[in-house]
N, C-alpha and C positions, 0 to 999 in steps of 0.2 A: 795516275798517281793518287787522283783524290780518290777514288773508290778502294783501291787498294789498302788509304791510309783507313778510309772509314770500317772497311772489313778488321781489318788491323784492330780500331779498335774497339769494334763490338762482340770481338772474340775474347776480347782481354775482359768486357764486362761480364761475358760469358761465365767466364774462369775466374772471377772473381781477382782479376788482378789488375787493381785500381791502380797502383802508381803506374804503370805501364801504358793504362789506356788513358791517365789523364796527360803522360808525358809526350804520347801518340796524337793525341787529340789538340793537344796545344801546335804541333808540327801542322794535324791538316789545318786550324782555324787562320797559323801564320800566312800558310801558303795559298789558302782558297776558302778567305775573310768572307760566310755568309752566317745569314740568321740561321741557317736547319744545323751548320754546323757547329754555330754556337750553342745552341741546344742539345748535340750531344755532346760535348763538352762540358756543358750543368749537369747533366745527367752523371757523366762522369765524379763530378764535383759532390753531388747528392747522394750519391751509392757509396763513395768513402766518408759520408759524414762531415763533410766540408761545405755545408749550405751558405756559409756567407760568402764563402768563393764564387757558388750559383748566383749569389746575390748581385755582386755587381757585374757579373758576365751578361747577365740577362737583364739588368735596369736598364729600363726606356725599350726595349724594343716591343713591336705591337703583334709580332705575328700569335696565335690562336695559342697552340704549342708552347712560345717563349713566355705567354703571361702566366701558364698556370704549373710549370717548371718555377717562374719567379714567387708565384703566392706558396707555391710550397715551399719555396727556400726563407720565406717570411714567417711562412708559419714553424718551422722550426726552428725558429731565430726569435719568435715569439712578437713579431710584430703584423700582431692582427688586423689592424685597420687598415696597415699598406698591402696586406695579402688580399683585402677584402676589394681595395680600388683596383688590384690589378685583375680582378676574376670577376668582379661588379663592377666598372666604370662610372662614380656617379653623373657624368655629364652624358651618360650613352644608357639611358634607362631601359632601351630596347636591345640593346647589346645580349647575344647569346652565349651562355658562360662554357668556356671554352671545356675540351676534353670529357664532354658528354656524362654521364653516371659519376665519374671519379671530379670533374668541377665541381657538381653541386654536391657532392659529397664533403670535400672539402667545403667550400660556402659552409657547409652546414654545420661542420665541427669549428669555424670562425663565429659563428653566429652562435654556437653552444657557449665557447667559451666566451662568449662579449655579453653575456647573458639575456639573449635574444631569444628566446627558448620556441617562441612560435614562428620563425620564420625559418629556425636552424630544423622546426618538425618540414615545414615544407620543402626547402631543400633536400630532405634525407629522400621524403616522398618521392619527389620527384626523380631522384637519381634511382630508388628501388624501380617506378614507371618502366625508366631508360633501360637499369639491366636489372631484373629479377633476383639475379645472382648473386646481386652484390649483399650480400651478407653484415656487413658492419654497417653497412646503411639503416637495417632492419635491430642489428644491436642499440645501435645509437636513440633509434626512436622506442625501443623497449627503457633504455636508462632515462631517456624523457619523461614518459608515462605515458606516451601519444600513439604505441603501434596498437596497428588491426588484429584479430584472428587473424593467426596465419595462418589459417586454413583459405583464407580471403585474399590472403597477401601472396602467396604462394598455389594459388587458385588454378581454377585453368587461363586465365587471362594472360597471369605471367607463363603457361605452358606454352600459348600461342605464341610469344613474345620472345620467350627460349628459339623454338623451333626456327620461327622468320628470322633471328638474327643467323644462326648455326646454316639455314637452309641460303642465307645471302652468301653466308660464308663457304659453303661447298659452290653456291654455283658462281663465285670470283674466282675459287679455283680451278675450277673444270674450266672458266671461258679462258681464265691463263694457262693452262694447259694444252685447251685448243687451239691457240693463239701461238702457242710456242712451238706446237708442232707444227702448226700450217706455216712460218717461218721458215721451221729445217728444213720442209720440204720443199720448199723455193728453192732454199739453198742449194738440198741433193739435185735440181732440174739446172741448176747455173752452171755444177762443177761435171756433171752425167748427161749423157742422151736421154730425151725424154721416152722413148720405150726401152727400160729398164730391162734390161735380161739377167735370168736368174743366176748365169753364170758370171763370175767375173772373166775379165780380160786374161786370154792367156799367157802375155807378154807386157809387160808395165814399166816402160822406160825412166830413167830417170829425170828425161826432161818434162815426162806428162804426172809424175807422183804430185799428188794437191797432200800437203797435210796441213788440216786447221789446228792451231794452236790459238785460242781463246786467251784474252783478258779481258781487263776491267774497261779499257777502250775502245775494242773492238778487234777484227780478224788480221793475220797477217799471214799471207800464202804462201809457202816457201817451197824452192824447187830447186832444182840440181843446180841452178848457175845464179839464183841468188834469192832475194826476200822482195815480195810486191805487198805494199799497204792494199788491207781491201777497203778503206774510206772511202772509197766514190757514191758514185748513183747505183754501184751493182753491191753493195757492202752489205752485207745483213747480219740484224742484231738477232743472235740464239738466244739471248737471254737478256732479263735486265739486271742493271744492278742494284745492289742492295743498300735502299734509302737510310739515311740516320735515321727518321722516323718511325721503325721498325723496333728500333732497341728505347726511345726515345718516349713511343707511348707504352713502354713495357718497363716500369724503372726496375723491377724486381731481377731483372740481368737475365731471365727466361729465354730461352731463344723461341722467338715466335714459329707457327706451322713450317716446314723445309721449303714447299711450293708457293708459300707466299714472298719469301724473300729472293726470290727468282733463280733458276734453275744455273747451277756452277759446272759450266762444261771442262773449262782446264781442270784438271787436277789426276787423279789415279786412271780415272776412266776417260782417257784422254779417245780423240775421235778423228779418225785417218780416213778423209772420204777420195778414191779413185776414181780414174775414167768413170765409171761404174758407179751406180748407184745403189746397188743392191740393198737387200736388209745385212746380209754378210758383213757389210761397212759399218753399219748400226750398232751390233752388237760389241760388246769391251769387255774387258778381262774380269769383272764380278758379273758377267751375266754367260750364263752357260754356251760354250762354241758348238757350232754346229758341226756334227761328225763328217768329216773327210774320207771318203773311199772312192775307188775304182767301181766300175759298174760297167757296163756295156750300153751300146746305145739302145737296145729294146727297155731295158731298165729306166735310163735315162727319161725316154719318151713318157714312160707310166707315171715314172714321176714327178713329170712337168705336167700332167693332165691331171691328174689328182690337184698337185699344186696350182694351177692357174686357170683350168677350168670350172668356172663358179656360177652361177646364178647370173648371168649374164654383165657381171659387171666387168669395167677396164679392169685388166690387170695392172697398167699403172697405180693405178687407185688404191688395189688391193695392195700392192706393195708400201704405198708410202703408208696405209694405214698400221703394216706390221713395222714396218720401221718406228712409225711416229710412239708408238707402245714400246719397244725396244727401247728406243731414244728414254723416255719416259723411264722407263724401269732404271737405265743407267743414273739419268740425271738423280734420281731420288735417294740411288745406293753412294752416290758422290758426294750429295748433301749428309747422308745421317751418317759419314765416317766420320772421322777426328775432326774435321773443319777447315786442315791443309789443305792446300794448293797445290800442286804439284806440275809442271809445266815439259812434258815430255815431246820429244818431235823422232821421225823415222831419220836417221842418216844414211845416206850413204850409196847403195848399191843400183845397177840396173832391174835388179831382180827383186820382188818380195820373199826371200827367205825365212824362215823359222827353222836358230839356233837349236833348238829344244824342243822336243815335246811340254803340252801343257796340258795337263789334267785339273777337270774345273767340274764339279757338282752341280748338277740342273736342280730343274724346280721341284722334278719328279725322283731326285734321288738318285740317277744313275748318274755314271760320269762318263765323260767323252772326251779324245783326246786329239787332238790335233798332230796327224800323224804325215811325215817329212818322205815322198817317194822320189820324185823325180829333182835332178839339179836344174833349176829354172826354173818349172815348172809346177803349175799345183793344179788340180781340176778341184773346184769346194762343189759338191752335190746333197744338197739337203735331204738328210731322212726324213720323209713328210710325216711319222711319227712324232717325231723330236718336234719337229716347227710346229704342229697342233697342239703339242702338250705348252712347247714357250707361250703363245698366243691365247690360250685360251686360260695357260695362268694368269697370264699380265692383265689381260679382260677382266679375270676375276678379281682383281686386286685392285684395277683402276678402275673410273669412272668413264663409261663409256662416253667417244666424244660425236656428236653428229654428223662428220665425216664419214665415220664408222657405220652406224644403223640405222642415220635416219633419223630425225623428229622423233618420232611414233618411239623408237627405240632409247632414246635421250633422255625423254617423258619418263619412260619408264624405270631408267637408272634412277632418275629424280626421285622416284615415287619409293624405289627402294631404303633410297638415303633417308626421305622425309619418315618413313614409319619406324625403322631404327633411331632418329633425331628423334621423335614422338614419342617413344616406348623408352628411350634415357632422359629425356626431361620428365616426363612422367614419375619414372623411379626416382630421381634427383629433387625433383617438387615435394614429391610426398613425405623424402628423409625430412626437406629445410621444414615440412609443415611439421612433423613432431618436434624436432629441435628446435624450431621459431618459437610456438607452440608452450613448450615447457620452461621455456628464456621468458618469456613473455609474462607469465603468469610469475615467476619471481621475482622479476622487477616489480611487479605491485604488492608481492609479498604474500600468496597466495601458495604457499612453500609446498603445503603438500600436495594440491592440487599440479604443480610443477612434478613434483617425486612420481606419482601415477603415470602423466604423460610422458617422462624419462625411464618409465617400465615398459613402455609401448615400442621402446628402441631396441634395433636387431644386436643381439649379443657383440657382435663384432662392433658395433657401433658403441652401445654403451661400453664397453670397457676400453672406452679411450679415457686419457688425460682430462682430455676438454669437457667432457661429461662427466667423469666424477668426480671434479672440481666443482661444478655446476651441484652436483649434488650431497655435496660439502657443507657447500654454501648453503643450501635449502636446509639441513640438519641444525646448521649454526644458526640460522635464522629463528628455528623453532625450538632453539635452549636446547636441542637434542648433543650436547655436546660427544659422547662415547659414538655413538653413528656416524658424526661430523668426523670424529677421528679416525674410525675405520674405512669412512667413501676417501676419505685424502690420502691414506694409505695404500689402498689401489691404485689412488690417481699416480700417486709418487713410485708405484711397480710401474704400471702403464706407460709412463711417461718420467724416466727420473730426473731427466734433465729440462722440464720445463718449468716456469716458475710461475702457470696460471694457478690464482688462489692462494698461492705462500703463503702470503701475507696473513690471511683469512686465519687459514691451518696455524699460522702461530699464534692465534688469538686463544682459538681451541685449545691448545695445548696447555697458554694460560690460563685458560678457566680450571681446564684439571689439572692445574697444579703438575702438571708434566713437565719439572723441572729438565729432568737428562734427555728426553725425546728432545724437548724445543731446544736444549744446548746444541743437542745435534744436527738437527734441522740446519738450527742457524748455521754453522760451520760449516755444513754441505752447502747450503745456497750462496757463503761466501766464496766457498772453492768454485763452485759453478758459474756465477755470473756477477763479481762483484761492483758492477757498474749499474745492478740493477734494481729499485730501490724498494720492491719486495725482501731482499736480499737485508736489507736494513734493518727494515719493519721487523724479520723476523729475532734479529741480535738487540734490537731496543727492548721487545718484547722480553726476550730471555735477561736481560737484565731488571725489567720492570719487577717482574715473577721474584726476583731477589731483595727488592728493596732497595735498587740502588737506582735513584729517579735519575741523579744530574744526568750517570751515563747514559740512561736509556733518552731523554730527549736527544745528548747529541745526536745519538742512530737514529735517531728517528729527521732532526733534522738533517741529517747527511740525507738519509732517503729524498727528504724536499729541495735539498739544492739539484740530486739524480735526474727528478723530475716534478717537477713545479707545476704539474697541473695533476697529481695525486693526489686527490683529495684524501683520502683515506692514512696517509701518511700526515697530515693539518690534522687530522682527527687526534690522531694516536699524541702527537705534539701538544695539543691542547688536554689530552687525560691526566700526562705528564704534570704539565704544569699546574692542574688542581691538584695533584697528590702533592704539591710541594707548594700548596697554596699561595700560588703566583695566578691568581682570577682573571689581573687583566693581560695577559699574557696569553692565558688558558681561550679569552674572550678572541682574542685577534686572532688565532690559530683554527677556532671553532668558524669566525667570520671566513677564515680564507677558505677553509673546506666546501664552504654556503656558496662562495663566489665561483667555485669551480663546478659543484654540483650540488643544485639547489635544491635538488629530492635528496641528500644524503643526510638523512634519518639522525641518524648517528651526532653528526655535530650539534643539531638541535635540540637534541636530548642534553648533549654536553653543556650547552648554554643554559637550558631548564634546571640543573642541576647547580650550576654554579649561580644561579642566584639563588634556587632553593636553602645554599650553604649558605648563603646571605642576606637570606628571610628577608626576600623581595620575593614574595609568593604570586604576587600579582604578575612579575615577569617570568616568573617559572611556570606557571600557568600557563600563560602565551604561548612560551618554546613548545614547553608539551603538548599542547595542543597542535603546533605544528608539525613535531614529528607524529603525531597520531594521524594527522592529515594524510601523509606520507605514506607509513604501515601499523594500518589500522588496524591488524590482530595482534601487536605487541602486548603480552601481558604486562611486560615492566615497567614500557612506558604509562599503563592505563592507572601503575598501582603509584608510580610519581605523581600524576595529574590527578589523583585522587587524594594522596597526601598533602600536596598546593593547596584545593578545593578545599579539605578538611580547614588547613589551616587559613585561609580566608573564610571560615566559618559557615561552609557552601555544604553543611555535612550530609543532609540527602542526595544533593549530586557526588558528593564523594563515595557517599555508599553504591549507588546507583553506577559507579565507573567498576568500583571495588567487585561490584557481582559478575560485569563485563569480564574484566579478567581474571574474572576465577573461572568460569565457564570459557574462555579463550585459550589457558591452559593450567587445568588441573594440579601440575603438577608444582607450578610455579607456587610457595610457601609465602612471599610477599604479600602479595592482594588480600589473603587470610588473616595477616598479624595483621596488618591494618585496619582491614574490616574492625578485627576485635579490640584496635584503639579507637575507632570511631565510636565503639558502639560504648568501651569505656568511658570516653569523653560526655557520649548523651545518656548516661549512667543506665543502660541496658546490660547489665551484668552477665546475664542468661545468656545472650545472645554473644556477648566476649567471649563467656567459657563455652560456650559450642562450638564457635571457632576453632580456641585453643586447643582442644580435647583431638577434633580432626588438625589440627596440625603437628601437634603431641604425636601424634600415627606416622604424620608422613617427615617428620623430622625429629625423631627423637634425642640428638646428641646437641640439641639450639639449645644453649640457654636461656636468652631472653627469653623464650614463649615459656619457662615455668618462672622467668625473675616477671614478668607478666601476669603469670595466671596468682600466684602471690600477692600481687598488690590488688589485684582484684578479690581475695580473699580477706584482705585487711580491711577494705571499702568494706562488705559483707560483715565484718568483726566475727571474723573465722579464725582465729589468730593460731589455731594449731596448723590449718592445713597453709597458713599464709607461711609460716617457718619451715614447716617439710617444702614447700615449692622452691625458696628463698635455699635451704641447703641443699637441695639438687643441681640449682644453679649454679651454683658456690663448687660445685664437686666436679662439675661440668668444664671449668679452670677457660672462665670467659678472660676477654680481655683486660686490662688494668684500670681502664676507667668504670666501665659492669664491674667489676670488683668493687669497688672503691660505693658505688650507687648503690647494691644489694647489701651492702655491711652496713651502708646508713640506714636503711630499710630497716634492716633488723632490730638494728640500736631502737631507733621509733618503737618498733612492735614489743620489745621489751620492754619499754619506760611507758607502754600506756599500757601493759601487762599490770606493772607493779601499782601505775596510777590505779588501775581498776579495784584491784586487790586492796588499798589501802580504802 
């Protein structure tokens, strides 16, 4: 019953049908109270989203399994320091953190978020060590600032490391394989004579018919005049059953390799062994029957010689070897069906008859039919044909086991395996080295240097989702906004229902003023996913764009109650509340972004800014400096941190940042007009209007830089070209307060006109 309830309900997590398996699961815990089965029971609890159910299912228990089920149900319950004692033990400092790669993994996002930043790098480390493969380990330590070359990380070190786990992993199966056959064939010598003949019995009474019918407990042999347990000392296990721990280190409901979770002999391909042990018994209804005919006895003779005459080995031997492959090929076609059970038994007669012809499709495409001569009687004669083509497919397919070849021969299946396992981790290293590679070099901000190594990816690769998301981001990074908006565009082909970058992409839209796209966007990502708080970000956004601030904070914090460790969503929250000059508001939203991810650029510009508005230059200097720390090719932040400078009166370092980001990018018009109010302030006029003139070129619809170049024409007492600059500006329909600053301008420039004149 307990294994039946446990298949019961790892099928159900299979199929994604959590109330079933946790209603299942509460049945097995009632009836057969242990810790493995308490653990799949959290599991159950954790795959519907119900972590603090996991939570007090698994409080207190010690086993390895139940602690780091419990730190996860902590961690998504958001209580990190109890997640932390149950996966670190402080009184057990030598204690090993359980569940290998995926423990210190977690550890690691514990220690990210407690803002432990150098202990959460070596956890990540050390879980990438454990499995190479794990991918989000190597993210995690990119969003640090702490990963290697991946070319280093993804080396051949981790090839070696691929191979030897992948290569333990084939030869646990081969030895349960070999293990499982050398079993049945105890078995076939318990219920059969031990010199096997290739024919069956020509007479098969109803008192001597054996049919196995397999469960979850073991065998039961049933016969014309009743049912015998085989539980004794002669009972043997075909198979084992299938542990919780199977589904339990697998939360993602995956079902693990078929031969690992032990080989399901009830069910379609049910197994009827007679007096006889033949391979003829072996074989079941998805594995092709062997042709039945008449023949003569000279016939007969040739092809028993053929068939059993070999290279001097027993023919017992030879026999349970093709069984044991037969066996094999069935159990495997029983495992990858539906997943039922099916529990079939022979009733009934003195005779083995067949109702019906059956036509079944071999390995080699022909079909063969099980064909009904005699009443009573059947003679099965194997076309030695047929039996070398079964045999030598199944060889091909399986792994040969040393019963079969030999050492020498083992060896050499080994050596097959391992250079296929060598030549796929090889090709699988190489993709994670470009894609590590060009991940890596963004997280420092090194955007385009990232965009070159994301050209280095095979066609089919870069036009996924996840990559040109990746290089979205790289475009928005570098104020490329129009580029930003066509890589998110394919992303959203590629992938429409994913929501990597939303977020991002509705930023972009923002800049250009891409009123009815972001409408859209947003709509779509609510109809898609409205529990997820990209989905927000991107409806705050499209109200932002409007001027309607109150509404866009709420979306925005709807997004932070989604998920509270979205920094980027604290960012947007804190823009908000300076556009509606609520600072310290703006301050605490900026702080909580810092507390989640303390390389996030972004909010420390936003605190730079919101003192700047508050001519506290000394503190805006700070921030700025800190996001520059962060990504240090920002032009905008270099041309803030130069404006600070300027205005603590630092104006050769102001100039001296001012030149950095003009040269970091050209096309950015900020760093320019500044430059030429520096140079205004330390009355280098020359050097103002060279400025202005190139930025005249590359922004000709600004106002300011001719309500600008104007007052530097009044300083000069140029008073015609100060007026022509002063009504271009004016024409150019700046906003109301520039209105309001350039009429006064004028007024001056007329009244010391007239002063002159008089």
């Amino acid at each position: 019953m307990e294994a039946i309830l446990t298949d019961c309900v790892q099928n159900s997590l299979r199929q994604f049908m959590h109330h079933n398996a946790i209603f299942m699961c509460e049945r097995l815990c009632a009836e057969f109270p242990s810790e493995i089965n308490l653990q799949l029971l959290a599991v159950c609890y954790l795959q519907s989203n119900q972590a603090y159910s996991a939570y007090h299912v698994l409080k207190g228990q010690n086993m390895a399994q139940s602690r780091y089920l419990f730190a996860l149900s902590c961690f998504k319950m958001d209580l990190l320091y109890e997640a932390e004692k149950a996966l670190y033990p402080p009184n057990e400092p030598t204690a090993e953190v359980p569940n290998g790669a995926a423990g210190h993994y977690l550890l690691g996002l514990i220690y990210r978020y407690t803002d432990r930043r150098e202990r959460a790098s070596q956890h990540f480390t050390q879980a990438l060590s454990l499995d190479p493969l794990l991918w989000a380990a190597y993210e995690e330590l990119c969003i640090l600032g702490d990963a290697e070359d991946a070319t280093r990380v993804f080396g051949d070190a981790a090839s070696v490391c691929v191979q030897k786990q992948h290569m333990t992993h084939e030869s646990a199966l081969q030895s349960l394989r070999s293990s499982t056959n050398y079993q049945f064939v105890n078995a076939s010598k318990n219920f059969g004579s031990e010199d096997v003949s290739p024919r069956p019995m020509k007479h098969m009474h109803s008192n001597n018919q054996r049919v196995i019918s397999a469960n979850h407990h073991g065998l039961s042999q049933t016969g014309g005049t009743g049912s015998q347990s085989l539980n004794g000392p002669n009972a043997v296990c075909l198979y084992n059953t299938p542990s919780p721990m199977t589904t339990i280190t697998q939360l993602s409901g995956v079902a693990p390799p078929p031969l690992c979770r032990g080989l399901h002999i009830n069910g379609p391909n049910h197994r009827a062994l007679g007096a006889d042990s033949s391979p003829r018994s072996t074989l079941n209804a998805t594995i092709p029957a062997p042709r039945r005919k008449f023949v003569d006895e000279g016939k007969l003779r040739k092809v028993s010689e053929r068939l059993f005459t070999d290279s001097g080995s027993r023919r017992s031997t030879r026999l349970a070897s093709r069984e044991d492959v037969a066996y094999l090929n069935s159990s495997v076609s029983t495992i990858s069906g539906n997943g039922t059970n099916h529990s079939s038994k022979f009733l009934g007669s003195s005779k083995l008859t067949s109702a019906s012809s059956r036509k079944v499709t071999g390995h080699n495409g022909q079909s063969w039919a099980d064909e009904n001569f005699d009443e009573g009687t059947k003679h099965d004669v194997y076309d030695d044909t047929h039996i070398s083509s079964i045999t030598s497919s199944s060889t091909s397919s399986e792994p040969r086991s040393v019963e079969q070849e030999g050492p020498t021969a083992s060896v050499g299946g080994v050596c097959i395996n391992a250079s296929r396992i060598s030549a796929g981790a090889s090709e699988l290293l190489a993709l994670l080295q470009i894609l590590g590679e060009g991940y890596r070099l963004f997280c420092v901000y090194r955007c385009q240097d990232a965009l070159d190594v994301y050209m280095k990816l095979p066609q089919k690769q870069y036009n996924t989702g996840w990559v040109l998301s990746q290089v979205g981001k790289a475009y928005f990074e570098l104020l490329d906004y129009v580029e930003a908006d066509h890589a998110f565009s394919l992303a959203r082909l590629a992938s429409p229902h994913s929501l990597e970058g939303m977020d991002i992409y509705s930023t972009v839209l923002y800049h250009l003023k891409e009123d009815m796209k972001l409408s859209y966007l947003a709509q779509e990502l609510i109809s898609t996913d409205r529990l997820a708080p990209q989905s927000w970000c991107a409806l705050g956004n499209c109200y932002s764009l409007q001027k309607c601030h109150e509404t866009a904070l709420k979306n925005f914090q709807r997004a932070v109650k989604l998920d509270s460790r979205f920094a980027y969503a604290h960012t947007l929250c804190g823009h908000e509340y300076v556009a509606m000059e609520d600072f310290e508001n703006g301050i605490n939203s900026y702080q909580c972004a810092l507390r989640l991810d303390a390389r996030h650029y972004n909010a420390r510009y936003g605190l730079g800014m919101i003192y700047l508005r508050q001519e506290n230059f000394f503190f805006a200097a700070h921030y700025f400096r800190m996001a520059l720390e962060v990504n240090p090719r920002s032009s905008v932040i270099m041309s803030y941190l130069g404006t600070a400078l300027h205005a603590l009166g630092q104006n050769e370092k102001a100039l001296y940042i001012m030149e950095e980001a003009i040269c970091a990018d050209g096309k950015n018009p900020l760093p320019l007009y500044q430059k030429a109010k520096i140079h205004l302030s330390m009355e280098k006029y020359e050097g103002a209007l060279e400025a202005l003139e190139k930025l005249k070129d590359d922004v000709p619809q600004e106002s300011s830089v001719y309500a600008l170049m104007g007052r530097i024409y009044r300083r000069l007492h140029m008073c015609d070209k100060a007026m022509l600059h002063y009504g271009i500006a004016l024409d150019m329909k700046p906003p109301a307060t520039d209105v309001a600053t350039i009429k006064a301008a004028i007024e001056r420039l007329r009244v010391a006109d007239e002063l002159s004149d008089d």
